[in-house]
N, C-alpha and C positions, 0 to 999 in steps of 0.2 A: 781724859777730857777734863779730870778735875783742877788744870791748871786755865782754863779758861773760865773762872769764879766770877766776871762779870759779865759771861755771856747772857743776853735777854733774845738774840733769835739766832733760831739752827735749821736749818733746812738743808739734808741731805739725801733729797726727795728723786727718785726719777734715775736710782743708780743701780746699781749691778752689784750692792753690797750684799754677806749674807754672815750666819751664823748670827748667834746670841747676841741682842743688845746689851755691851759690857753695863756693868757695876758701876761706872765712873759718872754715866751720866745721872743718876741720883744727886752729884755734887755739885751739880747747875744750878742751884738753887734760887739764881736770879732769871731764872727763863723763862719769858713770857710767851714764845711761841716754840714747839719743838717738831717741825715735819721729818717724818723719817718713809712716807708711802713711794708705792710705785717701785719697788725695788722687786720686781716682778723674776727680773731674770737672776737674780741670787736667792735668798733663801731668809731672812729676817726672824727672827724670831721672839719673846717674850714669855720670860718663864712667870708664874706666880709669884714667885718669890721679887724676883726682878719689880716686876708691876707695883706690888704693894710700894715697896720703898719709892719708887717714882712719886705714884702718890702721893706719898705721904711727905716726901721732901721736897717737891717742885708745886710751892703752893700759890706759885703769884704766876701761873702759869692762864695763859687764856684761849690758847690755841693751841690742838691735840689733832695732830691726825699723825697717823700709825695704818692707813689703808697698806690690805696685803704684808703685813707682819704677820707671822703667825701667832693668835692666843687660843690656840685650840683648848690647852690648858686652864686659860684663867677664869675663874668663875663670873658669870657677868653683874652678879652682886657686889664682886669688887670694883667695878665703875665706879660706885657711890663715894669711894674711898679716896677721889679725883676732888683738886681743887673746884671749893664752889665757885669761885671767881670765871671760870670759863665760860667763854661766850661761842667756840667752834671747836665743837667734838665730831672727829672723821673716823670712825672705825669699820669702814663696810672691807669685805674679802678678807677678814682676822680670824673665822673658822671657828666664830664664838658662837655656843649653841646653849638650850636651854631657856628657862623666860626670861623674857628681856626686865630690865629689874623694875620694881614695884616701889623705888622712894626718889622717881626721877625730881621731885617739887624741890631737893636740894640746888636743883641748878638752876634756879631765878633766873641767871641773866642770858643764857643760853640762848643764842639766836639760831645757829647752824647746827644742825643733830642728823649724822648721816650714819645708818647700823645696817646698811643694805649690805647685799650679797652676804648671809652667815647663815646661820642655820638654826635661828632662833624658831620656838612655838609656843604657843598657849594665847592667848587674848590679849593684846596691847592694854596696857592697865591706863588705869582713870588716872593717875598722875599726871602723864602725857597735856593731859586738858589744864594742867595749870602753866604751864610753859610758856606762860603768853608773850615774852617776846620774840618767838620763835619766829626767823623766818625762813627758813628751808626747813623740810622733817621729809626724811629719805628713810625708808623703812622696805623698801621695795628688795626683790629678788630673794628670799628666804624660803624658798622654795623646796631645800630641805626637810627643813622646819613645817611650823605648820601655826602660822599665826593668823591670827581672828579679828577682826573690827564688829563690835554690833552696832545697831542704830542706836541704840544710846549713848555709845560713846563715842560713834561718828557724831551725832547732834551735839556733845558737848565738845570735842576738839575745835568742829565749825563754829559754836558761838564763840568761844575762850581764844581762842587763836587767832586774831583779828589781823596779824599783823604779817599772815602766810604771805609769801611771794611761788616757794616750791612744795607742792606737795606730792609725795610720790610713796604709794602704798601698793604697786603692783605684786601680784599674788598673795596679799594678804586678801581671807575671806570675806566677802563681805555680801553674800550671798543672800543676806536677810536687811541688810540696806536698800531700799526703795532710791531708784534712780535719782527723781526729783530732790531728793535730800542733797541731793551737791550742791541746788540751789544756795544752800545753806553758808558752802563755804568762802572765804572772806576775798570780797569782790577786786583785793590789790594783786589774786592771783595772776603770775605771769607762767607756769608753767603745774602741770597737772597731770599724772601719769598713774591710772587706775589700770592698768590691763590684765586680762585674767586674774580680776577678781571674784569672777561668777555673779557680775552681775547682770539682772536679767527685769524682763517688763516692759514696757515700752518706751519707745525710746525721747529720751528726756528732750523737751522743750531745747533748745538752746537759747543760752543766758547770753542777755545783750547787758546783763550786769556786771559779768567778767572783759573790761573795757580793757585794760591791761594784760587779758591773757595771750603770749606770744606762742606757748608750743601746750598742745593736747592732746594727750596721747592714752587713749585707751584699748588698746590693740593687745593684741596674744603676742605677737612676735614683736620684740621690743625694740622701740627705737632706742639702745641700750648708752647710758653714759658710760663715758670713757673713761676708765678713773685715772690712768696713765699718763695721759695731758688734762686731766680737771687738772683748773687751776681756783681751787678755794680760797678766800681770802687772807690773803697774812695780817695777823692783830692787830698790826700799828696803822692798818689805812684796810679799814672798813667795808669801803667803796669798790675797791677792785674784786670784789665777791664775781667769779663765774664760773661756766663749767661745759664742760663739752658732752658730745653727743652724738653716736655715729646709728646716722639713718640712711635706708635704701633707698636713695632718690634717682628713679629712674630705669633702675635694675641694677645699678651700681651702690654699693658700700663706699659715705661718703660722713669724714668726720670735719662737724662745725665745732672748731673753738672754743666758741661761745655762742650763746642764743641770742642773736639779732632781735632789735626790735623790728625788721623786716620779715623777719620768718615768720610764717602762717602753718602750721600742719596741723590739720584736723584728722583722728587717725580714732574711730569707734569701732575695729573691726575685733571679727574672733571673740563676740561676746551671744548673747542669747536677746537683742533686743528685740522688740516686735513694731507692727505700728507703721505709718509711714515717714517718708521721712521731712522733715519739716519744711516748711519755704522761707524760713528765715536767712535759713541759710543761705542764702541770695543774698544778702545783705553784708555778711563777713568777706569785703570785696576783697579785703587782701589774701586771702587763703591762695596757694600755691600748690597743695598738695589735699588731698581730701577721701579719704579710705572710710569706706563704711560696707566692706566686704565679711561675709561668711557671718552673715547674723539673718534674718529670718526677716526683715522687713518689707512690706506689702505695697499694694497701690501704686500709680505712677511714678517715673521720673519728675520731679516741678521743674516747670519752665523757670522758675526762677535761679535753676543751675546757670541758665544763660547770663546770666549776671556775673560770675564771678571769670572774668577779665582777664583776672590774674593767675587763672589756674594753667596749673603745668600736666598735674598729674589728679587723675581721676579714677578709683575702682570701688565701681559699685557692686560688683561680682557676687556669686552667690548667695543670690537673696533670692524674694522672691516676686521681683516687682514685673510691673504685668506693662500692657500698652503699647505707646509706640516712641522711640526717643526720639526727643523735640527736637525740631532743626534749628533752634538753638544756639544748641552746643556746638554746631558746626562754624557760630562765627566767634568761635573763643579762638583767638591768634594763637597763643602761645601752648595754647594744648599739646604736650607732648608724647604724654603714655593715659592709656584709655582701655578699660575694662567692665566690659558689661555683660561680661559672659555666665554662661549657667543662670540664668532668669527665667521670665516668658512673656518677653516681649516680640512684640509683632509688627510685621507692615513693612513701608519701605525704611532702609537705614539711609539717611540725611547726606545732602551734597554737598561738600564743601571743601575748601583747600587741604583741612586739617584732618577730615573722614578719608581723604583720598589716600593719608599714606599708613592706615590701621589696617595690619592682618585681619585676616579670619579669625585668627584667636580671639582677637577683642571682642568679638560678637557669638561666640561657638556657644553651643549648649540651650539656644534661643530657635527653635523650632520655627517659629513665625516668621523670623526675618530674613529678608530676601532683595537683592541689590547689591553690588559691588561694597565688600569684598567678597559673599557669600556665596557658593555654587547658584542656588535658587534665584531665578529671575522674577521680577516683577510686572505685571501685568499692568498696564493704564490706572486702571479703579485702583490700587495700593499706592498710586502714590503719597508722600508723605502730608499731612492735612498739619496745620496749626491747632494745637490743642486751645481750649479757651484758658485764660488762667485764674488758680485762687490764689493765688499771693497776695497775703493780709492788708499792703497796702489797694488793692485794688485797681489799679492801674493799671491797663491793659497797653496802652501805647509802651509803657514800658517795656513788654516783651514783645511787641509786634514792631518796634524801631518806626521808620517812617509808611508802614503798609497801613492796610485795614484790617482790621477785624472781624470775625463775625458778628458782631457788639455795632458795631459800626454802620456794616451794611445790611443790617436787618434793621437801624435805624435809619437810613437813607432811604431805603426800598418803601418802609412804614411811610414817611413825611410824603416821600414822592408819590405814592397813592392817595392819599389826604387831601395835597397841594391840588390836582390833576384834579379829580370831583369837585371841589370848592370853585376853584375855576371854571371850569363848566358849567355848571350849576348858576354862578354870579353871570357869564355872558347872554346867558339864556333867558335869566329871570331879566335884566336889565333893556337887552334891544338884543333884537332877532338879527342874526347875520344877513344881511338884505341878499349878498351877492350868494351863499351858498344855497335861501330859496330858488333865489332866479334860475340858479343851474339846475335845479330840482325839477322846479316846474317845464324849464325849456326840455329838459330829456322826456318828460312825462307826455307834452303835448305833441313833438317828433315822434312820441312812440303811436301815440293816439291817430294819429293823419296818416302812419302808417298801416297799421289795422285797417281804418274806412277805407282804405284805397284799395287793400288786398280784398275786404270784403266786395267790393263792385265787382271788381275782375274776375272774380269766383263766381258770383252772381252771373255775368254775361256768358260766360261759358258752359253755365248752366242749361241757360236758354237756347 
């Protein structure tokens, strides 16, 4: 390679190469981007020795990715030994273990930092927090390892890193982080991936502060980036920064390219939250997908689920919410897959086009409910009632469309009793109905002429 001296970018990403990274590219010394990831089906590798000279010879370099190279060998203190000039460092699936290094403040201009999948442990160090033009930090799947967040250093990443777009710290601990502290972090996020970090409490408010968040994902089972087709941004154009992501939509394994500003997936499941679950979320119209299974949350379904339009896929599953599900949800059009199984809810389950075509599964594990699709029949008295609603705006037409409410008609009923006595009341006080005495008195005095007349008759017969 060292006859290519003015090379400044190499990308030979996405291929089937293997064995040792030769000696020769040390002599590139004008290269500002070098991808060599994704060579999954050969074998790549990087010795120590190899690494340092890299290093230490490619210093105008600004963009580093080597995903799936082997450096099971290099020490990850020798990172630091990497030009400070880089702005996108990719090293996740390199088999680097040990703590992740402790003098990251070298890399000022750092925007992109991805160390996912390796097998790093010990506590993400306080350096991390001075990064601040970072805008992706991928730290996620080290699940080998055994790395640690605390709240003090979650609250300094979140104030210091203003400029987050990705943050993704799944299986790192963070067990002693208080939910609400997410609040914390920098509201230009667009993608957020906490899953099995242990965390736990009740379950956080949702933030209508993250205005640009397009995907969230805090689930056990991962909606897992793809690293094969990530396509990370090349040095010279900034802009084209994205990356893929293969999620279960629908029961199928299905990879997106890139992350749409269309995409909506709300994904809190497989964690220990408590609590109910909010009515805000009624409001996040464009959510599509919305997983809030196998956590412990209580109280009813919100009617304000009826709101979200644009949902496809819904599982509230294995919680522990009680009640009866709103009829609703029956006129969300596009509802596709629906799970509310293992609950304990009750009563009739809701008529509608889109209830019509959910198994039994969707409902199994809910003792209470009774109605197609379920064995158990429903008696008269169980059918399905409108729940009143507390969604913070208050607004009950909003989830009653053009019917009544009970709100409604206990104020018609109220006015119509009111109305009725006042009226009365005023015809009586003012002029006596002339014609309704007259009929009074004419029955009274027919009844009276009748009496005297029976009275004679009885009388002569007497005699």
């Amino acid at each position: 390679m060292r006859k290519f001296k003015h090379l400044q970018y190499l990308n030979l990403g996405d291929n089937s190469f293997s064995g040792p990274i030769p000696y020769d590219f040390e002599q590139l010394t004008e290269l500002v981007s070098l991808v060599l990831s994704g060579n999954e089906n050969g074998y790549l590798s990087l010795e120590p020795t190899s690494f340092d000279k890299l290093a230490q010879n490619l210093t105008q370099l600004r963009e580093l990715r080597l995903s799936n190279v082997d450096m099971s060998l290099v020490a990850p203190d020798s990172l630091m030994n990497l030009s400070s000039s880089l702005s996108s460092l990719v090293l996740n699936s390199c088999g680097l273990q040990g703590k992740l290094p402790s003098s990251m403040r070298k890399f000022k201009h750092l925007q992109y930092l991805n160390l996912g999948d390796n097998s790093f442990s010990g506590p993400i160090p306080y350096d991390f927090e001075q990064l601040t033009e970072l805008v992706s930090l991928v730290l996620s799947g080290n699940e080998n390892g055994y790395l640690s967040l605390e709240p003090t250093s979650f609250d300094k990443l979140a104030q210091n890193l203003t400029q987050l777009r990705e943050l993704q710290l799944s299986f790192v601990d963070m067990s002693l982080v208080v939910p609400n502290f997410l609040m914390n972090v920098s509201s230009s996020l667009s993608s957020l991936k906490l899953y099995s970090c242990g965390l736990q409490g009740k379950f956080p408010s949702l933030m209508t502060k993250f205005k640009h968040l397009q995907y969230l994902d805090l689930s056990l089972e991962a909606l897992m980036a793809s690293d094969k087709k990530s396509a990370y941004m090349m040095a010279r154009n900034y802009s084209d920064y994205a990356y893929s992501i293969r999620v279960t939509w629908k029961g199928f394994e299905i990879d997106f390219e890139r992350i749409q500003s269309a995409l909506g997936i709300l994904d809190f499941s497989n964690n220990n939250f408590t609590g109910e679950i909010p009515n805000l979320i009624g409001k996040l119209n464009g959510l599509r997908q919305l997983n809030l299974s196998h956590n412990s949350l209580r109280g009813q379904i919100p009617l304000s689920l009826g709101m979200l339009f644009n949902l496809e896929s819904l599982d509230l599953s294995s919680n522990l919410l009680t009640g009866r599900i709103p009829q609703q949800l029956a006129s969300i059009t596009f509802l596709a897959v629906l799970n509310l199984s293992h609950n304990q809810l009750e009563g009739a389950i809701p008529r509608g086009k889109q209830f019509q075509t959910f198994s039994a599964s969707s409902f199994e594990g809910n003792l209470g409910l009774c109605g197609f699709p379920m064995p158990k029949d429903c008696s008269s008295s169980e059918a399905p009632a409108l729940q009143p609603s507390n969604f913070d705006d208050g607004d009950d037409s909003t989830f009653f469309g053009d019917g009544f409410g009970w709100k409604a008609v206990a104020i018609g009923y109220g006015c119509g009793v009111v109305f009725g006595v006042t009226v009365g009341y005023v015809v009586f006080r003012a002029r006596k109905p002339a014609w309704l005495l007259r009929l009074i008195e004419d029955k009274w005095n027919l009844k009276a002429r009748r009496t005297k007349k029976n009275a004679r008759r009885n009388g002569v017969r007497r005699n």
